[in-house]
C-alpha positions in Angstrom: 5.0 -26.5 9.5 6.4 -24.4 12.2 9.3 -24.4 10.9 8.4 -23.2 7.6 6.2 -20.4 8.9 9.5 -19.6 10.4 11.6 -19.1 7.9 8.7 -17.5 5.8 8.6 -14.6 8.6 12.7 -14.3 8.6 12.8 -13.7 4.7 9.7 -11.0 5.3 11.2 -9.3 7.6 14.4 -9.3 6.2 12.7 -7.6 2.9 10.7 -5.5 4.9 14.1 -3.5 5.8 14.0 -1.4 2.5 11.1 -0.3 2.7 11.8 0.6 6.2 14.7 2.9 4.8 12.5 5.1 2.1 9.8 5.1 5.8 12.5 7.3 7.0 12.5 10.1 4.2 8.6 9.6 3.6 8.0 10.4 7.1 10.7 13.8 7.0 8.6 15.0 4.0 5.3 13.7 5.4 6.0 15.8 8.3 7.4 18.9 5.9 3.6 18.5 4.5 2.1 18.6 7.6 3.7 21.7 8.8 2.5 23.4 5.1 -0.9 22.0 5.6 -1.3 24.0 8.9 0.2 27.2 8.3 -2.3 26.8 5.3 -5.2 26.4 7.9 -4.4 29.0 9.5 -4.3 31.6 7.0 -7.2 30.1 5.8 -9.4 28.7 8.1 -10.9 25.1 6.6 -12.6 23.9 9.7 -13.2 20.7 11.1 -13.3 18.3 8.5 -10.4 20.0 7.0 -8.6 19.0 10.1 -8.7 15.3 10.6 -8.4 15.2 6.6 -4.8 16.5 6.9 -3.4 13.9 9.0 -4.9 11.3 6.4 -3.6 12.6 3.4 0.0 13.0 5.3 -0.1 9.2 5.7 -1.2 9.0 2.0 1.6 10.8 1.1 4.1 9.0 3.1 2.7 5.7 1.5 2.9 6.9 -1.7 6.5 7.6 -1.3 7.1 4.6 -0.1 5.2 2.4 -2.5 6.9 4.1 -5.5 10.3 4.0 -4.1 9.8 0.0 -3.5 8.2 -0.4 -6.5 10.4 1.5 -8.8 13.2 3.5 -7.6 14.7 0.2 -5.7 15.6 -1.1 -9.2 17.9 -0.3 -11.9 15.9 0.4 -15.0 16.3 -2.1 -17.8 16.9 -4.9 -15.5 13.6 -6.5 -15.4 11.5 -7.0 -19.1 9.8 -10.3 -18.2 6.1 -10.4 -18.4 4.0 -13.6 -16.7 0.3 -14.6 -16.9 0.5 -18.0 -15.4 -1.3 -17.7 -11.8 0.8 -18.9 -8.6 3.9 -18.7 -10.5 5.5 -16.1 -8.2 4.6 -18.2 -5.6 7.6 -21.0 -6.1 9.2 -23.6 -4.5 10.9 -21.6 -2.4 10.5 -19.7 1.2 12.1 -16.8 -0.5 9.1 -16.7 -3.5 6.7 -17.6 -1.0 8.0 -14.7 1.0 7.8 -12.3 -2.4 3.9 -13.5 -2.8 2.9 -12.2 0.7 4.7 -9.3 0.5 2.7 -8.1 -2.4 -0.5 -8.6 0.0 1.3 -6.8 2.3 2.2 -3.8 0.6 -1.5 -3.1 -0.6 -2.6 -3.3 2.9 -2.7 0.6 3.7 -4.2 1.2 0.2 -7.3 -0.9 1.8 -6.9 0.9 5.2 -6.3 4.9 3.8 -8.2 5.3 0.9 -11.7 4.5 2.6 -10.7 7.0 5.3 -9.7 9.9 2.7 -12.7 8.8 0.3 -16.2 8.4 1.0 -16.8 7.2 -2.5 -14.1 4.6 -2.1 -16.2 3.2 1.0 -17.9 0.7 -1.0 -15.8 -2.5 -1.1 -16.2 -3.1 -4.9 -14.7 0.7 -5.5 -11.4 0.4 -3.0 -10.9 -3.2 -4.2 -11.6 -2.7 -8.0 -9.5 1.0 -7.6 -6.6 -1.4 -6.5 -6.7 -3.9 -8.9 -6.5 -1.2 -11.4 -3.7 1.0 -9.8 -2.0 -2.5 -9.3 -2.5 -2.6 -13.3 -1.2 0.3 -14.1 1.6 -0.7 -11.9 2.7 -3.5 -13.9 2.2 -1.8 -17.3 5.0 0.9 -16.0 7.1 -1.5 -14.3 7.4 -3.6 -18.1 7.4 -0.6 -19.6 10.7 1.0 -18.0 11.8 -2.2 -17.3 12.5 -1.6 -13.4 10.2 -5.1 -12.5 8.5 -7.7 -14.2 4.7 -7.5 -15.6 3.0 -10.7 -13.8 -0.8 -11.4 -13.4 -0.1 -12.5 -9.8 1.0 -9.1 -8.8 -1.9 -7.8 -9.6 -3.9 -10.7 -7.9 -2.2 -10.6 -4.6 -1.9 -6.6 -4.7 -5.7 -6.7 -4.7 -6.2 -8.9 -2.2 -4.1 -7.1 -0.3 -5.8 -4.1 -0.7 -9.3 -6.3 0.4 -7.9 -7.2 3.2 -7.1 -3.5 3.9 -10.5 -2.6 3.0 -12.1 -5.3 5.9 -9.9 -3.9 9.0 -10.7 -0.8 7.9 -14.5 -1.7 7.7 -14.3 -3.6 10.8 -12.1 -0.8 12.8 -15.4 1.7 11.4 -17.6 -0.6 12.5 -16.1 -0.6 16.0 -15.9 3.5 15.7 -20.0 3.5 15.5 -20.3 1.4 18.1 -18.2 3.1 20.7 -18.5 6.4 19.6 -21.5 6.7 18.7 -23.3 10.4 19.1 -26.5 10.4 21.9 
């Protein structure tokens, strides 16, 4: 079992190096935006809230890049026109399938985590899971559509439980917030 966990970690982190390339120019132009968003506040004074809100919606952004350069710009278009309903079929016989089905928990992650932060009417876990499931839709629908992945129900099953997962550290890390800093 050890030994499988193993080799299920060697292939994630072996796939895990793209994305790790598109991090690098996500992270230039998230810091680009940044920079724009505070010579805007200071022309224009926002205030407070305006303040921690930027440093959100830079990681937003630099997630966003990401996410579409994995899930669209890493393949050729035309290359993929499959479309699968069956549940658990991405999941395989093999480490590198297996691999493939955590990875799409994985990347939905930060959607749980960011979009709760940026959104307070996201903070309800029904909206931040249910927004996923239908992002992670719509995800599918272009990827058949241009051809650049395949359309498969378990995408969109493990990119929303991704996303739940997200959702509870980011409950439990808010949680922790009101306990330890908590106004007298």
């Amino acid at each position: 079992m050890l030994q499988k966990i193993k080799y299920l970690s060697f292939f994630i982190k072996e796939d895990m190096m793209e994305p790790l390339r598109y991090l690098i120019v996500a992270c230039s132009i998230g810091m680009v935006f940044l920079m724009l968003l505070k010579m805007f506040d200071m022309i224009f004074p926002q205030g407070k809230h305006f303040h921690r809100k930027k440093y959100v919606w830079t990681l937003i952004l630099i997630y966003a890049i990401v996410f579409i350069n994995v899930g669209f710009f890493s393949r050729e278009s035309g290359t993929r026109t499959d479309v699968s309903l069956k549940l658990f079929e991405t999941w395989g016989n093999s480490m590198i399938a297996h691999a493939y089905f955590v990875e799409n928990i994985i990347m939905f992650i930060p959607y749980g985590i960011l979009l709760p932060i940026a959104f307070k009417r996201i903070r309800k876990i029904w909206m931040c899971v249910g927004s996923a499931c239908m992002i992670s839709c719509m995800l599918e629908v272009m990827q058949h559509m241009t051809g650049r992945g395949y359309a498969q129900i378990d995408d969109v099953m493990t990119n929303t439980i991704g996303a739940a997962v997200g959702y509870v550290v980011w409950k439990i890390f808010d949680k922790l917030r009101l306990v330890f800093f908590k106004k007298p």
